[in-house]
N, C-alpha and C positions, 0 to 999 in steps of 0.2 A: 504494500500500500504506500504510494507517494501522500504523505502530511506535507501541508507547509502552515508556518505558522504567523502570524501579522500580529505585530507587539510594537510598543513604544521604539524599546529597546533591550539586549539583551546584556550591554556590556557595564550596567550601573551593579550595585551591592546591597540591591532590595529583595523580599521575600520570591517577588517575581517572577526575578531574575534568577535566583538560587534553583526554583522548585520548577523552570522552566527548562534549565539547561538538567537537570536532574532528571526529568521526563524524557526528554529529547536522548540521551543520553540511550536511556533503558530503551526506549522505541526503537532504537538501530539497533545496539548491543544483544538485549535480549530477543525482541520480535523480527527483527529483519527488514524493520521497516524503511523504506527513506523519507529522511525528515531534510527540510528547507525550513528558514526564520529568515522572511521578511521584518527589516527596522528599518527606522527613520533617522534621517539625519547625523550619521554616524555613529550611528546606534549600538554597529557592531566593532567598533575598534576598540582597542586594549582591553580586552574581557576580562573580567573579574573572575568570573567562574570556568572550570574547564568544558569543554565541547568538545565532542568526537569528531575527529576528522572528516569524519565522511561529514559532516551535516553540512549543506550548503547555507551560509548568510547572504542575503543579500541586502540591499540600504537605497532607500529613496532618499531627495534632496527635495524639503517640504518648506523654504524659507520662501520668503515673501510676500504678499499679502494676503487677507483671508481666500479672495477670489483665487490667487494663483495658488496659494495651498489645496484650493479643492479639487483646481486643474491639476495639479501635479500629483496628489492623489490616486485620482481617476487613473492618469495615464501608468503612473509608476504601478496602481496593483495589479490594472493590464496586462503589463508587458509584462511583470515576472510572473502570473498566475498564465498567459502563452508561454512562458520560457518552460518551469515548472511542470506545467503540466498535472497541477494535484490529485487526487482522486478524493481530497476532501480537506473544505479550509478550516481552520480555528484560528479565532481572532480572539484575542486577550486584549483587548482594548478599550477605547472610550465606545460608548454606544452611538455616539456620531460617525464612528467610521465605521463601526459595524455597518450602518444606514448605507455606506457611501459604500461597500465591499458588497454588499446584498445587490443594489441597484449597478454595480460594476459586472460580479462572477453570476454566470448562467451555469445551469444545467448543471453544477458540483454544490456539494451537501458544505454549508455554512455553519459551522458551529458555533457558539460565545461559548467562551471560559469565564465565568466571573472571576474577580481577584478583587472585587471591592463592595462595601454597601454601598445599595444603591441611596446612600443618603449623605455620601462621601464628599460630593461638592458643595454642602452647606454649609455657611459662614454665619457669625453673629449676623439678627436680623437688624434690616435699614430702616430709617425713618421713611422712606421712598417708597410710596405702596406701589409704583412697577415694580422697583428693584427688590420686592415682595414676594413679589409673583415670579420673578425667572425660575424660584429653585419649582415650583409647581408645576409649571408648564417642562422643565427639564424631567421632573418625576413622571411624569405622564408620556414624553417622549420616550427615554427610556425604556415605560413598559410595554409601551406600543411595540417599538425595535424587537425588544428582547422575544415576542411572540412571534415575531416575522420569522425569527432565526428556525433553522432547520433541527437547532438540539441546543440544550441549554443546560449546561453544568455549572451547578452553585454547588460553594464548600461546606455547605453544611444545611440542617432544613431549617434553619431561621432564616438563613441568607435564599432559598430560596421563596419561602415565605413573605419577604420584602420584596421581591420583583414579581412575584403573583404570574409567573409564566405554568400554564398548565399540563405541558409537556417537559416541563422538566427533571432533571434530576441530581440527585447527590452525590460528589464524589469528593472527599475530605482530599487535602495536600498528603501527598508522602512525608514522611520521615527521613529526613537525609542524615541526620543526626543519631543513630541507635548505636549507645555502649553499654559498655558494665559497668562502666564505670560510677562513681557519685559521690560527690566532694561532701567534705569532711561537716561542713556548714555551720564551721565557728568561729571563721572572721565575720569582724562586724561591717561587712559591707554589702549592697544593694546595688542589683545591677538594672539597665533600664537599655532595651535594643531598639531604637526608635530615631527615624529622621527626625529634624527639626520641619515640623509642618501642623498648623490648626488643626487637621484630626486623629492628629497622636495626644494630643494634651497634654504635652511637658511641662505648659502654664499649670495647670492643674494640680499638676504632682508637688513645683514649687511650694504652693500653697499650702498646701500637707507638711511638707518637710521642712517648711517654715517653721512650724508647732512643734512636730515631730523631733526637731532637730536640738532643741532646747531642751526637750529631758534626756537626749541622748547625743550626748555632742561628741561621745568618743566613735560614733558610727561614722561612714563616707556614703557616697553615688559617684557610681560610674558607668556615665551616659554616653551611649558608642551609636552614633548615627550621622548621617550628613549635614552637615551644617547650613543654613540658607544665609542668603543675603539680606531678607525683610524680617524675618524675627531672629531680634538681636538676643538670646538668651541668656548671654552671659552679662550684658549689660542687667539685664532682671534679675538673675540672681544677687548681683551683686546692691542692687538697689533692696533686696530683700535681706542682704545680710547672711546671708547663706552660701556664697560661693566659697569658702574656706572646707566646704565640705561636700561639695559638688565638683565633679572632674567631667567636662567635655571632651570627647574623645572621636574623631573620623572612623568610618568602618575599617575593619578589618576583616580579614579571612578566617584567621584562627580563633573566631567567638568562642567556639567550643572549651577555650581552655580558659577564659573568660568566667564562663557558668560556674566552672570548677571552682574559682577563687572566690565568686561569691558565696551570700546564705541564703539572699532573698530575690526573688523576681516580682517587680514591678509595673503595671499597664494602667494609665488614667487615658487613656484613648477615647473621643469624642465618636469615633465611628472604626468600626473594624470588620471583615471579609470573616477569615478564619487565620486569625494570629500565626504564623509559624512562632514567631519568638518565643509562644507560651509552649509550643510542645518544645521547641528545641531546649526554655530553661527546665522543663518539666521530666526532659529525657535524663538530663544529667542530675534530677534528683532534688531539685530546689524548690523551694514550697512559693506557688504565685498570689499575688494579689492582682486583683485589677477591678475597673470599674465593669460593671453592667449594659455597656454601651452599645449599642443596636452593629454588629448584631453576633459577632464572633467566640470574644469571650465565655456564653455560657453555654455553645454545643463544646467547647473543651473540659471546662470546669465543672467541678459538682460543689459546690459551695460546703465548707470546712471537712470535705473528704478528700480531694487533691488539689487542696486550694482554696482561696476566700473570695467569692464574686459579691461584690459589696453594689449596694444601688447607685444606680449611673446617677453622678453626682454629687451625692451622699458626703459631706466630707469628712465629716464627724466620725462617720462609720467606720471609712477608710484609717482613716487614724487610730481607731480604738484596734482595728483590726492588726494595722502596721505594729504597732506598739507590744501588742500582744505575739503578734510570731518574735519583734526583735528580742523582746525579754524572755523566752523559754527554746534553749536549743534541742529539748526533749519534743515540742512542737513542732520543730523546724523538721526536726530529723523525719517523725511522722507523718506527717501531709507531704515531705517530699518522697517517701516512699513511696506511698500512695501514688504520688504524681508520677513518677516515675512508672508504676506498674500500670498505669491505665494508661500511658502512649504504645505501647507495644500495639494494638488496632491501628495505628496508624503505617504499620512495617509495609516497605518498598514495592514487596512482590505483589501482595492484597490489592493495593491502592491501582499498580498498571496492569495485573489483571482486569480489574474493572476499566478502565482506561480500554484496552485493547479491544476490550467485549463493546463498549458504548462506539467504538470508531468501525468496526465491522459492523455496525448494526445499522446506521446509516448512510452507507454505503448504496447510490442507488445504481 
């Protein structure tokens, strides 16, 4: 079966990224398949994550303006789904170009891969009652699209639940993460895997460990994610009095050893898909916290049996919660066992089984 794939990009150090070259991978390796990954915009240089030789990348040049982006679009997914030749598309992307991929590709089976809630582009509300209404009319777009597509895989059934698509189905991220390993979890530190972006809620967490950090000032954070240009966070912390105990830190490769050295896993996320970060701290045996936020968090967690899902929002909660795994390492040890034993559903082979069975299925 020729797969080709249509994504942002494959060469950044997001979950995405990870769980996409991790499939792509097993698809040739294991199945025999050939996989292609259409990016954008240089999308595929200096890759973060390893890729099999055989897989073809290929990269459209989408700069210019809105109109010339949709022209370039058009033509760029043309040419390489003639070159290609697929026998079936999956588009992990915005649900606009899904729109534009549907109305491009004939007669071959179009897949969406979710990898976000679909509530993922809302921002603090405007005084503007248009600039009200965009995220509504985008909600509604969205579910229209998402019904068009030929097959529809969300990571979990909350997440397909949000997009109300009636054909669709579930299929959770692999595990690329599975050891024996499981840290010792008696340094006092706190790790947190998350870019700087509005619907991670790093603002969030601040706030917490503001409080937090005052009855426990011999504790750290060590925040490992991309840094952006518009929210300045280090400047926030520091105006919050807290940065003596918060460490900003760029991705890396070797997180896994990462997990190791902390005690606790952390998520104040405003919206999430299906977390990797929380099975990958959860593999290595860390006990997580996170918020209840539509819509990932609580198909991983069971709330104070492999982890604490505190109400989205809640801050109070979160703190009582935080405070309480920091002060007993007989807890810590506990919930992350737990946590640890319940990723094992998530193991490699399970996950692209299903994968392989949903891509022969349709097949027309």
């Amino acid at each position: 079966m020729k797969i080709l794939y249509l994504v942002p990009k494959i060469n950044a150090e997001g979950g995405l990224e990870r769980v996409l070259s991790l499939k792509a991978n097993y698809l040739v390796e294991k199945f025999h398949h050939e996989v292609s990954i259409m990016t954008q915009n240089e999308g595929n240089s200096s890759l973060f994550y390893h890729l099999n030789d055989t897989i073809q990348l290929y990269d459209i040049d989408l700069s210019g303006s809105r109109l010339q982006f949709v022209a370039k679009y058009f033509k760029g997914v043309g040419r390489i789904v003639r070159l290609v030749n697929p026998d079936i598309v999956v588009v992990a992307d915005s649900m606009y170009k899904a729109y534009l991929v549907s109305s491009v590709v004939k007669n071959k089976p179009i897949v969406y891969e979710c990898h976000n809630s679909i509530f993922v582009k809302q921002t603090p509300k405007h005084y503007s009652f248009y600039l009200n209404w965009i995220p509504k009319v985008d909600l509604w777009f969205n579910r229209y699209v998402a019904q068009r597509m030929d097959g529809f895989v969300a990571l979990s059934k909350e997440s397909l639940a949000e997009w109300k698509v009636p054909n669709g189905i579930v299929i959770p991220n692999p595990n690329w993460l599975e050891t024996e390993r499981t840290g010792n979890l008696e340094a006092k530190k706190i790790i947190i895997v998350a870019r700087h972006s509005y619907e991670k809620g790093l603002d969030r967490f601040f706030s917490i460990w503001k409080v937090v950090s005052q009855n426990h000032p011999d504790w750290k954070v060590e925040i490992y994610g991309k840094s952006s240009s518009t929210l300045h966070f280090q400047d926030a912390v520091n105006q919050l009095g807290i940065a003596d105990s918060i460490t900003f830190i760029e991705p890396i490769k070797e997180i896994n050893e990462k997990y190791f050295e902390a005690s606790i896993y952390v998520m104040t996320s405003r919206f999430e898909a299906f977390p990797m970060v929380l099975i990958e701290a959860m593999s290595c045996g860390l006990p997580v916290i996170a918020y209840d936020c539509p819509c990932g968090p609580r198909a991983i967690i069971e709330n104070e049996e492999n982890g604490f899902l505190i109400e989205n929002g809640n801050q109070n909660q979160f703190i009582t919660a935080l405070q309480k795994v920091m002060e007993s390492i007989e807890l810590r040890k506990a919930i992350g066992a737990k946590a640890k034993k319940s990723t094992e559903k998530y193991a490699i082979d399970a996950i692209m089984n299903q994968w392989n069975s949903f891509l022969q299925s349709k097949m027309k």
